[in-house]
Structure formats: C-alpha cells, structure tokens
LUMMARNU-529416 format. One line per field, with one value per atom (N, C-alpha, C, CB): residue number from 1; residue in three letters; atom name; z, x, y negated. Coordinates in steps of 0.1 Angstrom, whole numbers, m for minus. Last residue first. Glycine has a CB too. Layout:
! LUMMARNU-529416
num	(NUM, ...)
residuo	(ALA, ...)
atomo	(CA, ...)
c3	(Z, ...)
c1	(X, ...)
c2	(Y, ...)
END
This chain:
! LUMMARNU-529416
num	(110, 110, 110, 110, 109, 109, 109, 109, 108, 108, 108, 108, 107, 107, 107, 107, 106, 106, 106, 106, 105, 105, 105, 105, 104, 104, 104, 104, 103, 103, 103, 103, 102, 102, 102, 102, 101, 101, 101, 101, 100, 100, 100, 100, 99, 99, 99, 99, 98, 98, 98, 98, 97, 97, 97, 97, 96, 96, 96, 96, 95, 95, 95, 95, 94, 94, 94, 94, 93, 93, 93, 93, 92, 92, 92, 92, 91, 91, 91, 91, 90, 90, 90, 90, 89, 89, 89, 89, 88, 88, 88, 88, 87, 87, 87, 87, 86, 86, 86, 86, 85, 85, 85, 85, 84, 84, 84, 84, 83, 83, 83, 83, 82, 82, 82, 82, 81, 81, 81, 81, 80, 80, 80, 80, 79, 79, 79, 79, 78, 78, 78, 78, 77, 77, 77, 77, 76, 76, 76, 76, 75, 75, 75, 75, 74, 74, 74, 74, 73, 73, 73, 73, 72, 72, 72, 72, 71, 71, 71, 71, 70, 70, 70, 70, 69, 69, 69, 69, 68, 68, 68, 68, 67, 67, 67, 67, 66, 66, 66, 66, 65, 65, 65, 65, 64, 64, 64, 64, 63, 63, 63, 63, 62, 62, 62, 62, 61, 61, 61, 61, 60, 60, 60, 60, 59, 59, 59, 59, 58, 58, 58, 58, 57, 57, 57, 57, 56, 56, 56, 56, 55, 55, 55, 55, 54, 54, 54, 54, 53, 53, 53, 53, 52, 52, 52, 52, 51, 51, 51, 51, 50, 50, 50, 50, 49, 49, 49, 49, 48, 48, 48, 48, 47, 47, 47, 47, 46, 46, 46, 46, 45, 45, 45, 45, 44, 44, 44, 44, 43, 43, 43, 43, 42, 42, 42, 42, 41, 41, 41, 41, 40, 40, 40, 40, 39, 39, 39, 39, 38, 38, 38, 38, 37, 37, 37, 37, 36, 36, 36, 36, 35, 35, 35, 35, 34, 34, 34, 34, 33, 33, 33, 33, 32, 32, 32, 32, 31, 31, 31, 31, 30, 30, 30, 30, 29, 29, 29, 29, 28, 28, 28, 28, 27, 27, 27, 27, 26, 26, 26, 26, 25, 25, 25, 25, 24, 24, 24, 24, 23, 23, 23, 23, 22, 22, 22, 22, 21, 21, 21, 21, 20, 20, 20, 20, 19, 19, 19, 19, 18, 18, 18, 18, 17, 17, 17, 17, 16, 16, 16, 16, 15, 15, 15, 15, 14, 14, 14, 14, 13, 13, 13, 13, 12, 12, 12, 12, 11, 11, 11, 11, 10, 10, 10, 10, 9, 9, 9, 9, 8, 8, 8, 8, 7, 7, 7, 7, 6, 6, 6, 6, 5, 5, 5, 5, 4, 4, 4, 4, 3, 3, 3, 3, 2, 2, 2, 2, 1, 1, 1, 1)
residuo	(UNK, UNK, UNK, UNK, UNK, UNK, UNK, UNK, UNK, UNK, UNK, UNK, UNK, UNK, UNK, UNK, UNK, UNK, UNK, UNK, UNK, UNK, UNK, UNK, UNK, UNK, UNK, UNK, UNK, UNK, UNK, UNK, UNK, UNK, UNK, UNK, UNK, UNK, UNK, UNK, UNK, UNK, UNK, UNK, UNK, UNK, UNK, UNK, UNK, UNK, UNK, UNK, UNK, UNK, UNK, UNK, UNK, UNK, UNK, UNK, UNK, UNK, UNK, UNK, UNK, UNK, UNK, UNK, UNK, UNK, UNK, UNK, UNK, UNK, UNK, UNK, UNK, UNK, UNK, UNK, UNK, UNK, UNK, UNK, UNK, UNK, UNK, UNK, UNK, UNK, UNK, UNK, UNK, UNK, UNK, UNK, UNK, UNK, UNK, UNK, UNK, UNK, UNK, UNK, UNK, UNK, UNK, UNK, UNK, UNK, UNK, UNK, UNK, UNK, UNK, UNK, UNK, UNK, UNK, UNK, UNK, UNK, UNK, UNK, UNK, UNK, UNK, UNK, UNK, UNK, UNK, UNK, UNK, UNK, UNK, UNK, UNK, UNK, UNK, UNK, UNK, UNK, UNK, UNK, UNK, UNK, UNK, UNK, UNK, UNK, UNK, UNK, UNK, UNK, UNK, UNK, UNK, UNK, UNK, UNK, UNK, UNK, UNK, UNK, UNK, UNK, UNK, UNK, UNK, UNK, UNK, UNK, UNK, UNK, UNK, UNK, UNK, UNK, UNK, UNK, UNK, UNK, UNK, UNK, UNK, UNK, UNK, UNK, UNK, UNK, UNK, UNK, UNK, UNK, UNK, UNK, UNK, UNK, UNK, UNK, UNK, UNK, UNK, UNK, UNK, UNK, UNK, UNK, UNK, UNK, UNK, UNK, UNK, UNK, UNK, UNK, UNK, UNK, UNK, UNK, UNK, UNK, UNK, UNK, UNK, UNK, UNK, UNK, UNK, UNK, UNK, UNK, UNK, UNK, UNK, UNK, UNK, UNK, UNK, UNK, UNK, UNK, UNK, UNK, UNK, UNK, UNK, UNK, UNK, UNK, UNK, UNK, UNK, UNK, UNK, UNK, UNK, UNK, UNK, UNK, UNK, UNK, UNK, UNK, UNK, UNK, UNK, UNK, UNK, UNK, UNK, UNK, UNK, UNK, UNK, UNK, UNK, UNK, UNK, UNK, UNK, UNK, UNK, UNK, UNK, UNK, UNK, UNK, UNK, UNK, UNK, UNK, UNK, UNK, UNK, UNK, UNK, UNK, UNK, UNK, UNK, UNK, UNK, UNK, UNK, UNK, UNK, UNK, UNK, UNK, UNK, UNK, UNK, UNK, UNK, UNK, UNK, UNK, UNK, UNK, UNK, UNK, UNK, UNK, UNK, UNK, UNK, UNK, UNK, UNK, UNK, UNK, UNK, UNK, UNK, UNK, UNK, UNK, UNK, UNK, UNK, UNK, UNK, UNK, UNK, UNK, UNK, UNK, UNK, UNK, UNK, UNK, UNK, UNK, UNK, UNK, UNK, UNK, UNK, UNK, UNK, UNK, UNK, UNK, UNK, UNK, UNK, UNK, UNK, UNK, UNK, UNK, UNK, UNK, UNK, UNK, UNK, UNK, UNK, UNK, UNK, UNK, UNK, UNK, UNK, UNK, UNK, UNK, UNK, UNK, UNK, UNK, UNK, UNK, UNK, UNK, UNK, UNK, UNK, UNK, UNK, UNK, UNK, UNK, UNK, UNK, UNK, UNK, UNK, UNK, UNK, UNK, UNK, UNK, UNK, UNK, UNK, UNK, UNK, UNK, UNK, UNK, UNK, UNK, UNK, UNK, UNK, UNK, UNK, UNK, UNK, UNK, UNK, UNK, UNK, UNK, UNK, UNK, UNK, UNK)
atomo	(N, CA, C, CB, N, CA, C, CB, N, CA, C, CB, N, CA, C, CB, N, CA, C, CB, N, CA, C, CB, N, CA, C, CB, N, CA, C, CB, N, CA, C, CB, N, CA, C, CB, N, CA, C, CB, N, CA, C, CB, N, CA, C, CB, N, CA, C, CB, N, CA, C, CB, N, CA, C, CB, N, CA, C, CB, N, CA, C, CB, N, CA, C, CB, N, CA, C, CB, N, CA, C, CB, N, CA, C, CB, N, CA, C, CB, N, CA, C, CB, N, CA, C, CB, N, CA, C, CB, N, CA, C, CB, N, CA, C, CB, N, CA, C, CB, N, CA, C, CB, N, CA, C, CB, N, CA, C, CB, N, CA, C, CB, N, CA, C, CB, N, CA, C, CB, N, CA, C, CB, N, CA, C, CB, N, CA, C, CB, N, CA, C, CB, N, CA, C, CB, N, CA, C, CB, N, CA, C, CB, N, CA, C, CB, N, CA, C, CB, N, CA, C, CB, N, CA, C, CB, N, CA, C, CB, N, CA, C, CB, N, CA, C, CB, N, CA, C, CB, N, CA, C, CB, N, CA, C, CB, N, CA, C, CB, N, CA, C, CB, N, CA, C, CB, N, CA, C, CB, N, CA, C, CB, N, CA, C, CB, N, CA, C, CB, N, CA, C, CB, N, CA, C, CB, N, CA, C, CB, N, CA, C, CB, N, CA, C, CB, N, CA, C, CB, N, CA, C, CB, N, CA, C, CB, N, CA, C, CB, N, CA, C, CB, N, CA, C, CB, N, CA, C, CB, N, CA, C, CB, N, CA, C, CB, N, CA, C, CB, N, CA, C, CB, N, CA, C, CB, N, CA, C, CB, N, CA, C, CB, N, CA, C, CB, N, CA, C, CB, N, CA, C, CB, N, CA, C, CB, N, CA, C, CB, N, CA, C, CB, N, CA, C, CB, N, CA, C, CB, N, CA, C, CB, N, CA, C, CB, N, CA, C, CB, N, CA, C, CB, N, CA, C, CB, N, CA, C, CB, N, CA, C, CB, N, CA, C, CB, N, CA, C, CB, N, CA, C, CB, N, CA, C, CB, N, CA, C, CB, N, CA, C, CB, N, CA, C, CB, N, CA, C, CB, N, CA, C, CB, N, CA, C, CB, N, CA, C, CB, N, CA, C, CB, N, CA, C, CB, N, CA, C, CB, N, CA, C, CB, N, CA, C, CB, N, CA, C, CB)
c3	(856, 841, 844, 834, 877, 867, 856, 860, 887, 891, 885, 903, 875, 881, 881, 893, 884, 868, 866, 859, 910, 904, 891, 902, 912, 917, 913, 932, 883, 893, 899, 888, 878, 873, 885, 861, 891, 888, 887, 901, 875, 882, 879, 878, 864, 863, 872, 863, 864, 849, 850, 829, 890, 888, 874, 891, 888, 896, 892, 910, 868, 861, 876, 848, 886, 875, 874, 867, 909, 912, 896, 926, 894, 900, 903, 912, 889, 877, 883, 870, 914, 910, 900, 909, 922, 927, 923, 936, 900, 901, 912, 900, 914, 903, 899, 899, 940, 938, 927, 939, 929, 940, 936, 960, 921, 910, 923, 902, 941, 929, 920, 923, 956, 963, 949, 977, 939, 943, 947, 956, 934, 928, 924, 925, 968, 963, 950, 962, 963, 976, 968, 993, 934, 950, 955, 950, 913, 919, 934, 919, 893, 908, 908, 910, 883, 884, 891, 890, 894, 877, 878, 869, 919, 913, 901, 916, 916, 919, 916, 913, 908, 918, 923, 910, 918, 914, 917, 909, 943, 931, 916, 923, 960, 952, 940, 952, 986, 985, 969, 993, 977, 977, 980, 985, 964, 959, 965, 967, 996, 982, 975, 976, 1007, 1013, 1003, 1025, 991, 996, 999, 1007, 994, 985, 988, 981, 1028, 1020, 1003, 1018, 1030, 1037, 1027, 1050, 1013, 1012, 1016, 1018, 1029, 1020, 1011, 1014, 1053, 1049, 1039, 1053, 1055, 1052, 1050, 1035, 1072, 1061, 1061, 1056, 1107, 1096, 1084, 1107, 1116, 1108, 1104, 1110, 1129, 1121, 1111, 1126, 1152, 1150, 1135, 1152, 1146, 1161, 1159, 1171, 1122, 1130, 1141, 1131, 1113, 1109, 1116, 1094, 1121, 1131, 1127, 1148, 1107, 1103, 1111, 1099, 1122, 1116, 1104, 1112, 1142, 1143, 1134, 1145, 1123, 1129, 1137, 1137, 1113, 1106, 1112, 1100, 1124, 1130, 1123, 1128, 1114, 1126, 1134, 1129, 1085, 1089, 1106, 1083, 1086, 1095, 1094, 1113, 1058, 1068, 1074, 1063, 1038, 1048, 1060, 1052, 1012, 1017, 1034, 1013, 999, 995, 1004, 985, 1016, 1019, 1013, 1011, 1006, 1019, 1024, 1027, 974, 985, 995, 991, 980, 973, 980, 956, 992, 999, 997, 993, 968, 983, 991, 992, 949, 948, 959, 939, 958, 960, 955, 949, 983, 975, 970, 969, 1017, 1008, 994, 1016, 1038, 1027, 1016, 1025, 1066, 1064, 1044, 1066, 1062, 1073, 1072, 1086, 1040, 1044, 1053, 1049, 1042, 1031, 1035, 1025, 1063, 1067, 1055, 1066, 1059, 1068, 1067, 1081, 1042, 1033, 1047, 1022, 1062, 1049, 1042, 1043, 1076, 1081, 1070, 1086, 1056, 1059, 1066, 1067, 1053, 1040, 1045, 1023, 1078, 1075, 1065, 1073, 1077, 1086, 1082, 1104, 1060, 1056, 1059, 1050, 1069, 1059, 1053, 1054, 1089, 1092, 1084, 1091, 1074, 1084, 1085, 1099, 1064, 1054, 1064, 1045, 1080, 1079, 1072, 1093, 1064, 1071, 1069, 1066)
c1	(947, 956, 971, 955, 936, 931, 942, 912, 940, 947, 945, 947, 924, 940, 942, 943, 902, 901, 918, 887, 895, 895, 902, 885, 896, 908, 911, 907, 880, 879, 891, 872, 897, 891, 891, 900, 896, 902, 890, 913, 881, 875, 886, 859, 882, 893, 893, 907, 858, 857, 876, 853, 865, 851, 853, 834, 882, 885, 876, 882, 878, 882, 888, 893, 851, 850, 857, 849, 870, 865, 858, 853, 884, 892, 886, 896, 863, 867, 873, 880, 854, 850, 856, 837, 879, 876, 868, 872, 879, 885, 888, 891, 853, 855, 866, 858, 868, 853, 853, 838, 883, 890, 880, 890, 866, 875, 883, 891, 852, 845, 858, 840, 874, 866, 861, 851, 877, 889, 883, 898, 857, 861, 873, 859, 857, 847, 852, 834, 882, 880, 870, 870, 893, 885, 885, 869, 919, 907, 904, 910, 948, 939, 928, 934, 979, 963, 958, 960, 998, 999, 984, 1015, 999, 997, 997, 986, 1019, 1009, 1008, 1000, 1041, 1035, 1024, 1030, 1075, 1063, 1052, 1060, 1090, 1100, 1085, 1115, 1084, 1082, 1087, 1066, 1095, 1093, 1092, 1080, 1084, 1098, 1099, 1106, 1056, 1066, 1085, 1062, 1043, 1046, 1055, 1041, 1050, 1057, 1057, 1052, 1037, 1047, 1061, 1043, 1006, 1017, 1031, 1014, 1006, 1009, 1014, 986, 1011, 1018, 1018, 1012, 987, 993, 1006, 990, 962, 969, 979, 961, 970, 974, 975, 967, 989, 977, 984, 970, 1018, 1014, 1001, 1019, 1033, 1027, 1017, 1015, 1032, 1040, 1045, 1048, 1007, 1011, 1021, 1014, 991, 1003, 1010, 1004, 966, 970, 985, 970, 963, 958, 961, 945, 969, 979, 974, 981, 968, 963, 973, 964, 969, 962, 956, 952, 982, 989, 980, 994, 965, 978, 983, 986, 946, 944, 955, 934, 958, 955, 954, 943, 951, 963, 964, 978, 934, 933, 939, 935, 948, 936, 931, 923, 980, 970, 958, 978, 1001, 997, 986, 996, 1018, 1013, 1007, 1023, 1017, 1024, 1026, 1024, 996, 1006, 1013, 1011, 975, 973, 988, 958, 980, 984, 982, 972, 978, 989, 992, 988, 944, 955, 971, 955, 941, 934, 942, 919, 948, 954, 951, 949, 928, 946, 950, 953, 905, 907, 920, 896, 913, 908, 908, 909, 900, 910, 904, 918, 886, 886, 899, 873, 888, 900, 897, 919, 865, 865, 877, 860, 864, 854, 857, 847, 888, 883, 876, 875, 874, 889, 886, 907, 856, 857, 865, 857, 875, 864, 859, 850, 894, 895, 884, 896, 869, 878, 884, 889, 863, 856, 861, 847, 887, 883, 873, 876, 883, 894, 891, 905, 861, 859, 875, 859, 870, 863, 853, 860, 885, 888, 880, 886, 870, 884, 885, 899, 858, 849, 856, 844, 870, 865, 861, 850, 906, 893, 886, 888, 937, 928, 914, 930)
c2	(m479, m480, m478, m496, m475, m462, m467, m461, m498, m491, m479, m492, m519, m517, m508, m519, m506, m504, m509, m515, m515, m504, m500, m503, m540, m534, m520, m534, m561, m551, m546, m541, m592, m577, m569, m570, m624, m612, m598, m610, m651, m641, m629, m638, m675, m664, m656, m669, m692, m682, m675, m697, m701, m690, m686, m698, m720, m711, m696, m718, m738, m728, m720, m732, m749, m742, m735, m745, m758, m745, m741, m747, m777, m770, m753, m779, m796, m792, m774, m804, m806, m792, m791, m789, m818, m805, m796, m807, m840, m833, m819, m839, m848, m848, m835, m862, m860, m850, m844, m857, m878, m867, m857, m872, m900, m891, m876, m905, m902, m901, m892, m916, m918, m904, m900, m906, m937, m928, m913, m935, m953, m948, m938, m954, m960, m951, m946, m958, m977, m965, m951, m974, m988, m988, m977, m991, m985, m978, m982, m963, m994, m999, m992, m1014, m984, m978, m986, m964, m999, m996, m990, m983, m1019, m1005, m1007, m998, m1051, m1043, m1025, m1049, m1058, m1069, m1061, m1083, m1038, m1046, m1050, m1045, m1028, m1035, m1042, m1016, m1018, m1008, m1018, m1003, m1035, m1020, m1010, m1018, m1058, m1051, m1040, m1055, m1057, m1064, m1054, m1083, m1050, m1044, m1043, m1046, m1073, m1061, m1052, m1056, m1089, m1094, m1084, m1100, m1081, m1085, m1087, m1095, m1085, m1065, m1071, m1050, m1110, m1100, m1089, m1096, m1117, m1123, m1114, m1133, m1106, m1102, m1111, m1096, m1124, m1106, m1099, m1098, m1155, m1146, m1126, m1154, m1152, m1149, m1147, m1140, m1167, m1154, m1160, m1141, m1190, m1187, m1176, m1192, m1197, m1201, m1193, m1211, m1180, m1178, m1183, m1164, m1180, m1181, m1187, m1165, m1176, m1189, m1190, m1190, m1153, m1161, m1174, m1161, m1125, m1135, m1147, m1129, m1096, m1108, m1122, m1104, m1084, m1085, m1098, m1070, m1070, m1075, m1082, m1067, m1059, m1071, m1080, m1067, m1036, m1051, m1063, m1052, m1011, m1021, m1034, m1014, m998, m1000, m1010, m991, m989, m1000, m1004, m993, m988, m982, m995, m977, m981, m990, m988, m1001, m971, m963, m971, m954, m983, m985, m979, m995, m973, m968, m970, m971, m990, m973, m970, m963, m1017, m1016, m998, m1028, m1012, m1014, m1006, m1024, m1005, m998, m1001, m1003, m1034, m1022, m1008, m1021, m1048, m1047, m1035, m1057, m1036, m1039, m1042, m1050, m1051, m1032, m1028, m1021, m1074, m1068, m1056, m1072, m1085, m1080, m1075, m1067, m1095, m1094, m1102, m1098, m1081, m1089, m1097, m1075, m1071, m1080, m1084, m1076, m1055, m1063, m1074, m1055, m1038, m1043, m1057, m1033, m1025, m1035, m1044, m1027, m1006, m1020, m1027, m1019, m992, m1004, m1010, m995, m985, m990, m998, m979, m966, m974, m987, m965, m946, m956, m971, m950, m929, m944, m952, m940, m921, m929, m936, m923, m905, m915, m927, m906, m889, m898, m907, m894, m877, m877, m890, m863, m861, m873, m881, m867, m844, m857, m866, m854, m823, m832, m848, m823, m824, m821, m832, m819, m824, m833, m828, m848)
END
C-alpha cells in the first residue's frame, strides 16, 4: 500500500471513530475484523431500522464470536499505532545502516 493510501485509510478510521463514536477498542475490532470504514454507515442505521444493534454494539458482538473474546489483548488508537509502526521503522533502518556489507572488493581478494 502506497505511503498516501496508507494514510488516507487511518484517516478514514478516525473519521469514523468520530462520527459513529466508537472507541479505540472498537475501532481495533472493527479493522481486525476487516470491516471497511466506508461501509459503517450501513450498518449504523439502528433508528431507521430498529432491530439492528447500536454499532458498536454490532462489532462487539461480532468480535466476541469470531475471536472467542471480549476484546484485543493490546488496545492502541490509531495514532498510537502509526507512532509505534514509525518507531519500529526506523529502529529497522538503524540496524540496516550499522550492517553495511564490506567492500565487493576485498570479497573477492580473499
């Protein structure tokens, strides 16, 4: 996924966050569970349609069986997700840069 995509899509997400307010254990869920922020709104029209579930109500619910408990064992917000993603990239390029292969030269003289 390109970096932009990437993060037009958590943006998406923390709108949703916002305007279905959900919490950052739902928000968690409803991404494990591969659910499209785009498509919520289907699925949060319990006033029209009585006898749907609040939403988050729903992704509890759908969680629950799917994964057999009530919540993530980790919760992280969005931002503290990117934060740790970032984090762990550059760790990645540090020990990328102190295993600098040896000259090709000096290969091959041995």
């Amino acid at each position: 996924m390109a970096r932009g995509t990437q993060r037009q899509e958590l943006q998406r997400w923390i709108d949703a966050r916002k305007r279905f307010h959900l919490s950052h254990a739902q928000v968690q869920m409803a991404r494990e569970l591969g659910m499209n922020p785009r498509k919520l709104g289907r699925l949060a029209n319990s006033d029209q349609e009585p006898w749907k579930a609040p939403l988050p109500i729903f992704i509890e619910r759908i969680y629950q069986k799917r994964f057999g408990k009530a919540s993530p064992d980790r919760v992280l917000s969005i931002e503290e997700r990117v934060r740790e993603v970032a984090a762990k990239k550059a760790r990645r390029r540090e020990r990328r840069a102190g295993d600098v292969p040896q000259d090709k030269e000096s290969d091959r003289s041995e």
